[in-house]
KOLVOKOL-613367 format. One record per atom (N, C-alpha, C): x, y, z negated. Coordinates in steps of 0.001 Angstrom, whole numbers, padded with zeros to 6 digits, always signed. Atoms other than C-alpha are relative to their C-alpha. Last residue first. Layout:
BEGIN
XYZ/...
END
This chain:
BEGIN
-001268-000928-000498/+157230+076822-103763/-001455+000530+001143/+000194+000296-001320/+155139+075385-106922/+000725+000910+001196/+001118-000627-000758/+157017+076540-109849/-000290-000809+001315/+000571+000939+000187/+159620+073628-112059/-001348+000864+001307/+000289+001270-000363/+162642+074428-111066/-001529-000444+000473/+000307+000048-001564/+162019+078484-111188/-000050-001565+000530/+001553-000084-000011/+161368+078211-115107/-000103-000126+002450/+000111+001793+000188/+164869+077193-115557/-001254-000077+000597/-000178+000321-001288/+165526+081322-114939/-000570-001186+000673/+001467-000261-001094/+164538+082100-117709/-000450-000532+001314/+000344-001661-000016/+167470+081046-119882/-001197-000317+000873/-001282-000755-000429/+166164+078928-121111/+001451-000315+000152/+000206-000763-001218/+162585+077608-119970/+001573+001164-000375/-000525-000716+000871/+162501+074191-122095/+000381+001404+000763/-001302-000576-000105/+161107+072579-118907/-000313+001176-001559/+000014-001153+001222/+158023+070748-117858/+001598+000235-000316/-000392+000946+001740/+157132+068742-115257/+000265+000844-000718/-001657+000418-000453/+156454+069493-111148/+000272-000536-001453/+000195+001215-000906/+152348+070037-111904/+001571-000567+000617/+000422+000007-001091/+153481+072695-114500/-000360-001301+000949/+000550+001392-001065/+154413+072669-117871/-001072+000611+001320/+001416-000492-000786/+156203+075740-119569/-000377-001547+000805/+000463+001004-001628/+158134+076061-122481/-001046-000158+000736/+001484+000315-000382/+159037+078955-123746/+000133-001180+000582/+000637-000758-001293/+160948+078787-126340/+000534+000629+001134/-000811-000874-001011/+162214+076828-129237/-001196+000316+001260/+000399+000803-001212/+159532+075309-132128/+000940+000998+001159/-001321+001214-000502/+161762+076557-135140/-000431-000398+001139/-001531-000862+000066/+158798+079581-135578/+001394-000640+000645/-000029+000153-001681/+156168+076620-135258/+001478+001186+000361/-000368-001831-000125/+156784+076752-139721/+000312+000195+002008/-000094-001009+001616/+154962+073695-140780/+000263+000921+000332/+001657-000159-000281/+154844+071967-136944/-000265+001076-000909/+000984-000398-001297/+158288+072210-136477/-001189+000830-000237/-000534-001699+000092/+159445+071168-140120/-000602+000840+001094/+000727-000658+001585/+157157+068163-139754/+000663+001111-000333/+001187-000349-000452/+158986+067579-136614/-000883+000663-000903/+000289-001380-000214/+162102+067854-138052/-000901+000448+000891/+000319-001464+000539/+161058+065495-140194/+000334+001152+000346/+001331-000202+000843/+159838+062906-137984/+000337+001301-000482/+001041-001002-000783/+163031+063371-135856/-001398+000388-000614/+000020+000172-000713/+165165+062264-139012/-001181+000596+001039/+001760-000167-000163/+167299+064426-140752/-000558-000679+000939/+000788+001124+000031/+170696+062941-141304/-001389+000179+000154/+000702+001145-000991/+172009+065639-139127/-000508-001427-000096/-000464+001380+000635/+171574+068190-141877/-000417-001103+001757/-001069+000340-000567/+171300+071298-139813/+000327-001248-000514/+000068+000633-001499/+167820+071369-140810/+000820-000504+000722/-000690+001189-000299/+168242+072372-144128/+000413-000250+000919/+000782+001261+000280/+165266+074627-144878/+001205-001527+000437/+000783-000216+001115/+167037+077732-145335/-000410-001458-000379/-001333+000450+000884/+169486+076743-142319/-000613+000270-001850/-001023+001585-000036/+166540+076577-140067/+000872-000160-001002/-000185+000600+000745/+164044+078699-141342/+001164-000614-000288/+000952+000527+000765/+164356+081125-138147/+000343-000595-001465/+001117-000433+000697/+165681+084106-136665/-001276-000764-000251/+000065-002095+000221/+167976+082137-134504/-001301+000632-000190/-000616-000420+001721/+167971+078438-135474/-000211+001233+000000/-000302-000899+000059/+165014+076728-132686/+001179+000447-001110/-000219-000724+001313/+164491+073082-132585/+000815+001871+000094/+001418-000829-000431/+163671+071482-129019/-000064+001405-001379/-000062-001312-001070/+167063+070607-128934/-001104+000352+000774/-001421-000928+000054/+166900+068809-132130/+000665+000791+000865/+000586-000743+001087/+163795+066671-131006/+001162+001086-000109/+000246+000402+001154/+165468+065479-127772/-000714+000770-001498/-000529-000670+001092/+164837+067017-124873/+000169-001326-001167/-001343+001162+000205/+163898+065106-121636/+001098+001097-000659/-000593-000948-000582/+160893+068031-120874/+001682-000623+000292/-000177-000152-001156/+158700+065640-120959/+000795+000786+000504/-000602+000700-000856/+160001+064277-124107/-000371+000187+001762/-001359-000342+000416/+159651+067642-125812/+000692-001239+000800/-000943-000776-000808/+156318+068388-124420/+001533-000047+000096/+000329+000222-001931/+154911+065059-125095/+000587+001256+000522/-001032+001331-000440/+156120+065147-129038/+000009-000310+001302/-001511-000398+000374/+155032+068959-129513/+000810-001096+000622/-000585-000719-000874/+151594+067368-127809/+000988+001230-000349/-000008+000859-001607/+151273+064301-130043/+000482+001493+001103/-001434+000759+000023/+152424+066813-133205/-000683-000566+001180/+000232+001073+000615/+149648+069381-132293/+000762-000796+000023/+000105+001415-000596/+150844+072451-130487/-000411-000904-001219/-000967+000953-000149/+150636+075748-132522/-000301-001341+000738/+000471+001024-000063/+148150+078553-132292/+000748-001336+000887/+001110-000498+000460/+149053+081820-133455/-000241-001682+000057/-000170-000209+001413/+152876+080876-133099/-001836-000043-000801/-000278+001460+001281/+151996+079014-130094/+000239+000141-001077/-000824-000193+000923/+150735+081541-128126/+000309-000527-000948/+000600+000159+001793/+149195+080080-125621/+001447+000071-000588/-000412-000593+000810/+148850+081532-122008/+000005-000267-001704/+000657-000021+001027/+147490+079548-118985/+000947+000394-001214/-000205+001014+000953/+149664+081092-116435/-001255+000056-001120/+000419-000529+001278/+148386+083807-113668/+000042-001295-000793/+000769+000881+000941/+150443+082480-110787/-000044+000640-000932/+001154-000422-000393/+151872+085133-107511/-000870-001068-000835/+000454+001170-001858/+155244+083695-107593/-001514-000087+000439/-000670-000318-001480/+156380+087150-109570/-000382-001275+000799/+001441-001114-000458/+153208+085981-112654/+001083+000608+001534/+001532+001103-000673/+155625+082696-113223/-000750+001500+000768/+000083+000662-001579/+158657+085198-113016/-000852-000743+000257/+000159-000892-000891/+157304+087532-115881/+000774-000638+001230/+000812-000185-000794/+156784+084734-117797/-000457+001156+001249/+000526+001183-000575/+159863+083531-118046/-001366+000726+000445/-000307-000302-001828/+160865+087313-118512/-000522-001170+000236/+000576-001263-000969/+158355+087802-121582/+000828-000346+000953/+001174+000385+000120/+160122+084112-123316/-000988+000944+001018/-000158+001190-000881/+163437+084808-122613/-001668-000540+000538/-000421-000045-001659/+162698+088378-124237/+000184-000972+001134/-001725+001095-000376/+161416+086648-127410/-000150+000654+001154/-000982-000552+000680/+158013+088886-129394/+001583-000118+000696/+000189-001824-000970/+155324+088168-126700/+001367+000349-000845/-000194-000658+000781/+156085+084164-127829/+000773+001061+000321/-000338-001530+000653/+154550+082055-125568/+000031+000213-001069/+000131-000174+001591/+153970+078238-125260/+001026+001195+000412/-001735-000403+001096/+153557+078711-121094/-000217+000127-001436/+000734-001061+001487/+150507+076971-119149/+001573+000069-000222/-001686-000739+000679/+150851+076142-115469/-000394+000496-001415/-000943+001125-000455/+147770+074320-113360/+001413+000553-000598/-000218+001491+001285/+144967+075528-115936/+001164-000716+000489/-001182-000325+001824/+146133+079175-114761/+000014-001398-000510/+000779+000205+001186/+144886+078473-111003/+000621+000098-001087/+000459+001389+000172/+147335+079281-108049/-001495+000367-001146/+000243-000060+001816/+146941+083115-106895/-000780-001525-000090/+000905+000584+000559/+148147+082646-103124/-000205+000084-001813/-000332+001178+000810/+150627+085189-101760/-001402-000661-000548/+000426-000514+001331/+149468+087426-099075/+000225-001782-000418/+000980+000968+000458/+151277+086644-095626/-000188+000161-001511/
END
């Protein structure tokens, strides 16, 4: 039985082609037979309301939505844990780099996608 090719608007992934976690996530959305809506979030970053809706849909807190490896982070502070979520949102947004990856929303909910694997919760079956 030939797999169904959902729609892309029903799955998008904040990509970044550069992060291996990031290319295999999506290389299991495209194995359940779904072409994802595709945004590269470095080029073109979330807007604080939807940084702040992906991060609580994903039931993250700010700070483990926050990236450190091969970013700002310890340049810009960050580890300070009096920082509050505002600003490391405003760090976020300023340099999307710290924004962790991929996450992916789907009609099931959304998910911080590593390791890669996480990404299978959320696919239609």
């Amino acid at each position: 039985m030939p797999q169904s090719t959902h729609p892309s608007a029903d799955i998008t992934i904040y990509h970044n082609p550069a992060c291996g976690t990031s290319r295999n996530t999506l290389a299991l959305i495209r194995n359940a037979g779904i072409e994802p809506r595709i945004v590269e979030y470095l080029k073109a970053p979330p807007t604080r309301p939807e940084l702040v809706d992906l991060i609580r849909r994903a039931g993250l807190g700010v700070r483990d939505a926050l990236r450190e490896k091969g970013t700002l982070y310890h340049e810009l502070g960050l580890d300070n844990q009096s920082l509050t979520d505002d600003q490391l949102l405003d760090a976020m947004l300023a340099n999307p780099i710290l924004i962790n990856r991929p996450f992916v929303v789907t009609p099931q909910g959304v998910r911080l996608c590593r390791p890669a694997e996480t990404v299978l919760q959320i696919l239609p079956s």
